[in-house]
N, C-alpha and C positions, 0 to 999 in steps of 0.2 A: 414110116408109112406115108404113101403119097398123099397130096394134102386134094380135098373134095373139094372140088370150084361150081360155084352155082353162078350161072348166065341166065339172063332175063330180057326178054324184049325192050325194057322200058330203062334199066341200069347198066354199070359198068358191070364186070366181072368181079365177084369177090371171091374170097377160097379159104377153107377149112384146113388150118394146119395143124398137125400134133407133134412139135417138138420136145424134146425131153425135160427141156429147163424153160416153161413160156415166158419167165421173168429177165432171165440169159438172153433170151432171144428178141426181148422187146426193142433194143437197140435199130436189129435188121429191120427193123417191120416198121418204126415210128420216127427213125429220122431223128434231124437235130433238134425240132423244135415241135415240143409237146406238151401236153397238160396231160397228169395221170389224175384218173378221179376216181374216187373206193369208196370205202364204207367203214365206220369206227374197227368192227370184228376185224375185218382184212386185213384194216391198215396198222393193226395190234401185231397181227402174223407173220406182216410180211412186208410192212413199211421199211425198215431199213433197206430190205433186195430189192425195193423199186427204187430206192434213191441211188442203191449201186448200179443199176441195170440204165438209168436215166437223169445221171447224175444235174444235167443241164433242165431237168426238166420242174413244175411248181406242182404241188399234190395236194390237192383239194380231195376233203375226206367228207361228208355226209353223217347224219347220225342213222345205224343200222335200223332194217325193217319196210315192212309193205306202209307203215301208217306216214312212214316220210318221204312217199314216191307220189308228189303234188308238183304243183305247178310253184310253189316259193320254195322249194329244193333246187328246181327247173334253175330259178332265176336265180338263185345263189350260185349255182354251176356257169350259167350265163355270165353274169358278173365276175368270176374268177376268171374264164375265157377272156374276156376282154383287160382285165388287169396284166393277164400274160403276153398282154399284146397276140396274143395269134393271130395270124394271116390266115386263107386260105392254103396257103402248101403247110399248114401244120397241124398235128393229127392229136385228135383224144384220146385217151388210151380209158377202157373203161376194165377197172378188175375188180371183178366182185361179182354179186348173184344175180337175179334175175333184176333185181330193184337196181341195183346200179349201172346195170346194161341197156337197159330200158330207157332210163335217165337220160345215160351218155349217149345212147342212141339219137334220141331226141334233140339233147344240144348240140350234139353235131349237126345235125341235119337243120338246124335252126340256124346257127351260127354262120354268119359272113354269107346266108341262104346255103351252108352246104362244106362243111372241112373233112376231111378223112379220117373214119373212127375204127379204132383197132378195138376189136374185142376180146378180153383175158377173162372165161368166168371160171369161178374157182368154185361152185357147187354142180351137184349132177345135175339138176334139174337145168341148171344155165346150160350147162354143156350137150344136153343130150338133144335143146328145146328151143328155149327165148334167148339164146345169143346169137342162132339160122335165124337167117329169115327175112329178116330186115324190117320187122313189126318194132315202133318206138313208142311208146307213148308213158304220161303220166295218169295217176287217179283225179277224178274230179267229181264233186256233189255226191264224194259217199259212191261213183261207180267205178271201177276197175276199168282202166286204160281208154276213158273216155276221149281225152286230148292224146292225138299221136300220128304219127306220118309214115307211111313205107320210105325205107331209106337203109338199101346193103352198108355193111359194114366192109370197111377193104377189105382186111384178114380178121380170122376169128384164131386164138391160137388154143388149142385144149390139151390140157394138161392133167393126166390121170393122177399124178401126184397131190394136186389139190384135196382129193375127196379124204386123204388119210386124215386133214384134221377137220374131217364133218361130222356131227353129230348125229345118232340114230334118224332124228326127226328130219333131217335134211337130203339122208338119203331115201329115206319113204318119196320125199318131196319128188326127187326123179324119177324114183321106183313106176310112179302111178303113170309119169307121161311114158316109162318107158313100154308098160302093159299099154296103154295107149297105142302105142306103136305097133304093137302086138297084135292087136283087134285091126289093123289097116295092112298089117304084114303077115299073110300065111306063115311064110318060112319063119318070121320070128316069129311067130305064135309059137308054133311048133317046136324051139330053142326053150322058149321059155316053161311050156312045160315036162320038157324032160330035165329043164334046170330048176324047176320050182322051188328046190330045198332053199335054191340060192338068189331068191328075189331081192332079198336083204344083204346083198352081202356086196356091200363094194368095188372089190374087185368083178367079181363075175360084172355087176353091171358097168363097169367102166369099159371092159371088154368090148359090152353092146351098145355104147356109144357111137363109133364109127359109123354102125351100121345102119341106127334110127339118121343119125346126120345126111347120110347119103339119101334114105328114105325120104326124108324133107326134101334136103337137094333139090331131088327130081320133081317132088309136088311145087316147089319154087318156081323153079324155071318154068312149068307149064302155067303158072297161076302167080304171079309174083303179088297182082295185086284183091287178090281173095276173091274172085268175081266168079268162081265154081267151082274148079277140084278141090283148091285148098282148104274150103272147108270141113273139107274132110279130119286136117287137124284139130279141129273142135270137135273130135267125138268124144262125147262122156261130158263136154264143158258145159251147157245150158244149165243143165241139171247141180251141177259140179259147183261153176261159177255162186249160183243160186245160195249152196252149202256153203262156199266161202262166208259169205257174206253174212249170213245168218248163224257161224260157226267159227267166229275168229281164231279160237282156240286150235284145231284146226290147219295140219300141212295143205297146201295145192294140193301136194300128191296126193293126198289122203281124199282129199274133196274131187279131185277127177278117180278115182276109183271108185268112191260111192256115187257120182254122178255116171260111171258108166254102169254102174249097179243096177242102180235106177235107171237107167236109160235102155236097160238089155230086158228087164223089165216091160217097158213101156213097147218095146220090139215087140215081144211076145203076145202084147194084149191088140196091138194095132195092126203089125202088117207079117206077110207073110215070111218065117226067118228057121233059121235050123236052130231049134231049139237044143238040140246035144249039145252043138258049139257053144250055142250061147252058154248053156251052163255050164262047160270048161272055161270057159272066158271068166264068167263071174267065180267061179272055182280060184283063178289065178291073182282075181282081185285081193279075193277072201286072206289068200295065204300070204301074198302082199302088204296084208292091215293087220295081219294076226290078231285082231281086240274085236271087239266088239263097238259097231257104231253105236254114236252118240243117238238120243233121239231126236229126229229130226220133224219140226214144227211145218209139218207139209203145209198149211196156210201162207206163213212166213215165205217158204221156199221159193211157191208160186210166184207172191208178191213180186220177190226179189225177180225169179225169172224171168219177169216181165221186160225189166231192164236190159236186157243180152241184144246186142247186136247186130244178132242173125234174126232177129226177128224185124218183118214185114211191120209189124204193129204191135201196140200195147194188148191189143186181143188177140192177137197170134204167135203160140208158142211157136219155133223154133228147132229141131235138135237134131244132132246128127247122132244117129242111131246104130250099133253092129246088126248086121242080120245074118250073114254067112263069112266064114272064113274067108278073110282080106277084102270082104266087101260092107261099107255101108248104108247106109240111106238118110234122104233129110225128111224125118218124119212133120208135116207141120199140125197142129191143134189148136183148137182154141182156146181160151185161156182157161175157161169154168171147164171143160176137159181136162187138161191137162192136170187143173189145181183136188180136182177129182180123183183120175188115176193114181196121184203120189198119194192122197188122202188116203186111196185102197189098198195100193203096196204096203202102204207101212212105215214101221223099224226093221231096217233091214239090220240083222244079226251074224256075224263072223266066229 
């Protein structure tokens, strides 16, 4: 497969490759001198094939999860970097999920002001999501990727083979950004549900990795540094994010589907939207969760959404919204609004 290169005004070029063996292949792509840096799971799986693949190279491993993706993880990665003496001509190699992409994103772009970061993620959600892009950052004060920098990665290399040792809950985790994709892409809308049996099912989604990649791609280059289109890949997050936080128990994936839940929702009570789509959209969510959502503390949720990003202020929600087929919108509210509305929705039920 030809590899997806995203070009930006403000960066060098970087590029999406799919080799067969991304571990075989790390050699090409990272040079003589590198740091590999993972995560306990990973480096349980697949530690030895990095030390064949990068025999010269030092493997700084992390303990696995979202609760170790801070700023003294940051500087534990920092300080391995520098015991390895790396230069500037030598590259990070990040393998592992969104948490240790994110990470290694950051200490690269932090280090020597800037070294060359290879990204390998081995979950769907890394792959289909947070390994594009060139979003780095870590958690701080209890918010979700407060501290972090724009900063491409040279190559990212993806490897469908990874997902064979992921768990149900990890593939949900991709599942949600890739309906995501869904609500922003006609044509995959339209893939996905005539494939609906096979939301869940690995393969099928491995397939449509490529193609959400390329979808990014393009939002990249025209928006590299989030200042308009790109927002559009926070549809479902406001809401989403919100449920993370107040729902640790809880995949990403799982929490942007019920944030686009509620978010197709909130379309429906505020602006003008096709309501048929919307409900095939939320139809694709539903069969995507198969359960039934958790109850969800709409006070809590508010709260929490206060803290998102995209918001102008503490009294202004935020959300990027579906309203027709491949198209969104940025609904904004205020905040006793907003904490309102989700009061009225409810429990949403699958």
């Amino acid at each position: 497969m030809r590899p997806i290169r995203i070009r930006t005004k403000t960066e060098e070029a970087s590029a999406v490759y799919f080799p067969r063996d991304a571990l075989r292949a790390l050699k090409k792509y990272a040079g003589d001198s590198a740091l590999i840096f993972t995560d306990e799971n990973v480096f349980r799986l697949y530690g030895e094939r990095m030390r064949e693949s990068l025999p010269g190279a030092k493997i700084h491993v992390m303990p696995a999860g979202e609760a170790h993706k801070v700023p003294e993880t940051l500087g534990g990665l920092l300080q391995a970097m520098a015991e390895a003496e790396l230069t500037r001509a030598s590259a990070l190699v990040a393998v592992g999920g969104g948490v240790v992409g994110d990470l290694g994103g950051l200490a690269a772009a932090l280090y020597m002001r800037g070294i060359r970061c290879i990204q390998v993620p081995t979950t769907l959600l890394a792959q289909v999501d947070s390994s594009v892009g060139g979003k780095t950052a870590v958690d701080f004060c209890g918010v979700k990727n407060l501290i972090g920098a724009f900063r491409q990665p040279e190559a990212v290399l993806v490897d469908g083979a990874f997902l064979q040792t992921l768990p149900a809950r990890e593939i949900l985790c991709g599942a949600g950004e890739i309906v995501k994709y869904a609500a922003l892409d006609g044509a995959l809308f339209d893939l996905l549900r005539e494939r609906r049996e096979d939301l869940c099912d690995s393969s099928f989604l491995s397939s449509v990795v490529p193609r959400c990649i390329a979808f990014k791609a393009e939002i990249v280059r025209r928006d590299p540094q989030e200042s308009g289109l790109r927002r559009c890949l926070n549809l479902g997050h406001t809401t989403g994010h919100a449920i993370e936080l107040s729902h640790p128990e809880l995949s990403h994936g799982a929490c942007v589907l019920y944030g686009i839940l509620y978010e197709s929702a909130l379309a429906k009570r505020y602006l003008q939207c096709d309501e048929e789509y919307l409900s095939r959209l939320e139809a694709l969510c539903k069969r995507a969760l198969s359960a039934h959502a958790p109850g969800i503390d709409a006070a809590a949720c508010a709260r929490l959404a206060r803290l998102d990003k995209k918001n102008r202020s503490a009294e202004q929600i935020a959300a990027v919204v579906p309203v027709r087929k491949g198209e969104f919108a940025l609904l904004e509210l205020a905040y006793e609004e907003y904490a309102h509305a989700l009061n009225q929705i409810g429990e949403i039920t699958c």
